[in-house]
C-alpha positions in Angstrom: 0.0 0.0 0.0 1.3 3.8 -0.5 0.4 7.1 0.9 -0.3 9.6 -0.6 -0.2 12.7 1.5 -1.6 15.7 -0.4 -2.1 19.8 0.6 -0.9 23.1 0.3 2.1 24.4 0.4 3.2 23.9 4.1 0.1 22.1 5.1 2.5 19.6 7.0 2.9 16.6 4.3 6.3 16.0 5.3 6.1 16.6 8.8 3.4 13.7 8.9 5.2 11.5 6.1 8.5 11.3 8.5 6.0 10.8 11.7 4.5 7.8 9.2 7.5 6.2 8.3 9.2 6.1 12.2 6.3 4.9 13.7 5.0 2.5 11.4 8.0 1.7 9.4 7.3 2.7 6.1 9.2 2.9 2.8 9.7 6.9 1.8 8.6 6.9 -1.7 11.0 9.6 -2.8 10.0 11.5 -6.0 13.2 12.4 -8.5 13.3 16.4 -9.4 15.7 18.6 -11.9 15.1 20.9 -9.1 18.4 22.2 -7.4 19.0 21.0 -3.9 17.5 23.7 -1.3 19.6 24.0 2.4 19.1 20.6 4.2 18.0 18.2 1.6 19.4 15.4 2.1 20.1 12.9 -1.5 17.8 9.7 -1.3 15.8 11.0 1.3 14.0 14.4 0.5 14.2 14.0 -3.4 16.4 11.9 -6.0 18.5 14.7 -7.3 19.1 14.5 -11.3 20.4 16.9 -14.2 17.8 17.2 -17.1 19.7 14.5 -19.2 19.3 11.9 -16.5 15.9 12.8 -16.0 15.3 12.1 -19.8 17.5 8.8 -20.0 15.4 7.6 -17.0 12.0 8.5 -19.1 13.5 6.9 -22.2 14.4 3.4 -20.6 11.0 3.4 -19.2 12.4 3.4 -15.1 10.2 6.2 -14.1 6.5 7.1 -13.9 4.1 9.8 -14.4 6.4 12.3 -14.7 5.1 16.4 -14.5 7.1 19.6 -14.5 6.6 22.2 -11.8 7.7 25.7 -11.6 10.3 24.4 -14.2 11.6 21.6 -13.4 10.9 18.0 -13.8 9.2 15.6 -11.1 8.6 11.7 -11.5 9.1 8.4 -9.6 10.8 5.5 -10.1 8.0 3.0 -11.4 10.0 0.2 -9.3 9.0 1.9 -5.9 5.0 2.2 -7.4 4.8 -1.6 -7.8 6.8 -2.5 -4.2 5.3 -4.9 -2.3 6.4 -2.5 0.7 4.4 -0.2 2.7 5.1 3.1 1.3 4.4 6.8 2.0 5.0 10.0 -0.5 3.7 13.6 -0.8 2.2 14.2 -4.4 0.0 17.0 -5.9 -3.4 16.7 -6.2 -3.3 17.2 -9.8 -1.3 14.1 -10.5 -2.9 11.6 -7.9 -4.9 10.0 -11.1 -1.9 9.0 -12.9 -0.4 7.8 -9.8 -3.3 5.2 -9.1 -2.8 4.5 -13.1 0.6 2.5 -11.9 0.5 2.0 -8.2 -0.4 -1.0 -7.0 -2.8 0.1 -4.4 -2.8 3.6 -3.0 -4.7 5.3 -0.1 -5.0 9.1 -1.2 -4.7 11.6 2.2 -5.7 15.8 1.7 -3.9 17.2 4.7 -6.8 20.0 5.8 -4.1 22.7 6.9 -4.2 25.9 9.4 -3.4 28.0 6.3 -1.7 30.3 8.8 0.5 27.7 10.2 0.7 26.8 6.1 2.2 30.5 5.2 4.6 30.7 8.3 6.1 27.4 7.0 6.7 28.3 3.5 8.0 31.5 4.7 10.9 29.5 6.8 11.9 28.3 3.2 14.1 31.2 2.7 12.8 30.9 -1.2 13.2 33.7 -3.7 10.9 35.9 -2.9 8.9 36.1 -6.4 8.9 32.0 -5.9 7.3 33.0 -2.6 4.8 35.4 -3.8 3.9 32.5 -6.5 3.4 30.2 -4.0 1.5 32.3 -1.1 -1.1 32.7 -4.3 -1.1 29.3 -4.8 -2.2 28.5 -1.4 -5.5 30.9 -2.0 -6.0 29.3 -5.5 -5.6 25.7 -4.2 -7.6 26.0 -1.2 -10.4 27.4 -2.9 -10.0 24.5 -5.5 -10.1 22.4 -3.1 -13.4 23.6 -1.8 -15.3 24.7 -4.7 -14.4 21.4 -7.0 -16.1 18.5 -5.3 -13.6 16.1 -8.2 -10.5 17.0 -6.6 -12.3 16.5 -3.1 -13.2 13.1 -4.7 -9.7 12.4 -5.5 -9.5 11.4 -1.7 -10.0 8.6 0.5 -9.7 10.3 3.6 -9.2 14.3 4.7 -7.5 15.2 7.8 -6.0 17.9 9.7 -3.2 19.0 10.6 -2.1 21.7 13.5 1.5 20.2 14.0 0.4 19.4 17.1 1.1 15.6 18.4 -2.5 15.0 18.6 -2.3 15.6 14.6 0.1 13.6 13.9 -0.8 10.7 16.3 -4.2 10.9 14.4 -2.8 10.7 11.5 -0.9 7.4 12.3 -3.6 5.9 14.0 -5.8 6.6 10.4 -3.2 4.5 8.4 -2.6 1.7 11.3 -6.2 1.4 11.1 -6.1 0.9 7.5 -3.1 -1.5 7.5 -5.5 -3.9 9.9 -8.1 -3.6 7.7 -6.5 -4.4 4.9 -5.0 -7.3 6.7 -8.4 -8.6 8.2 -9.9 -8.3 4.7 -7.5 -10.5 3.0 
């Protein structure tokens, strides 16, 4: 099974997505980007890190899947990691979550319902150039009101929770996919 943790801008999908993978020992699906490494990534772990040519000589031996660009650079994953047998957990667009279920084996979709206050101050701790800022502090309106005015993308969901980066959010949050695991488990 993968998760798919899905939001805004600093809604908290990787702040849950590390809480997921320490506490109930799941794979980080890690999505490959053109994008230049920001402060504190970490290779592997945040993102696969690859020039534009490697990003095209993955796509043209076939090792990666659905593939987007964003802001200008290229995002994919490596198709391997969508047909796992292993537990896995990524953060992924709303936009792309179709394609996603296209190759993954079996995928539980998660919006993260955020304090869109809490949302700003995070993407504000980026340190990001500050027109890629003011792109992306619209983009919180735009997808928020997406979000609510467009009951398809709500439908692109299994589940909607919230998240206050309190511990009560994220032991929600774990308890949500545990309680999915067993189900999944009792049902087969």
């Amino acid at each position: 099974m993968i998760v798919i943790l899905s939001g805004i801008t600093g809604a908290g999908k990787s702040y849950l997505k590390k809480h997921i993978i320490s506490k109930l020992n799941f794979k980080n699906i890690v999505i490959i980007t053109t994008r230049a490494k920001r402060i504190g990534e970490v290779e592997g772990v945040d993102k696969h890190f690859v020039t534009e040519e490697e990003f095209e000589a993955l796509k043209e031996k076939g090792e990666i899947s659905v593939p987007f660009e964003f802001l200008g650079h290229k995002y994919a994953y490596y198709t391997r990691d969508l047909l796992s047998d292993q537990n896995g957990v990524t953060e992924l667009h709303y936009s792309t979550i179709d394609e996603f279920k296209k190759v993954a084996k079996e995928v539980v979709s998660i919006y993260i319902q955020p304090n869109v206050d809490m949302a700003k101050k995070q993407l504000k701790l980026r340190c990001l150039p500050k027109a890629i800022e003011t792109f992306r502090l619209k983009e919180i309106k735009e997808q928020i009101d997406e979000f609510e005015s467009n009951k398809k993308v709500r439908d692109k969901f299994d589940y909607i929770i919230s998240n206050d980066y309190t511990d009560d959010s994220l032991n929600q949050a774990v308890e949500l996919i545990k309680n999915i695991e067993e189900r999944r488990y009792v049902s087969a």
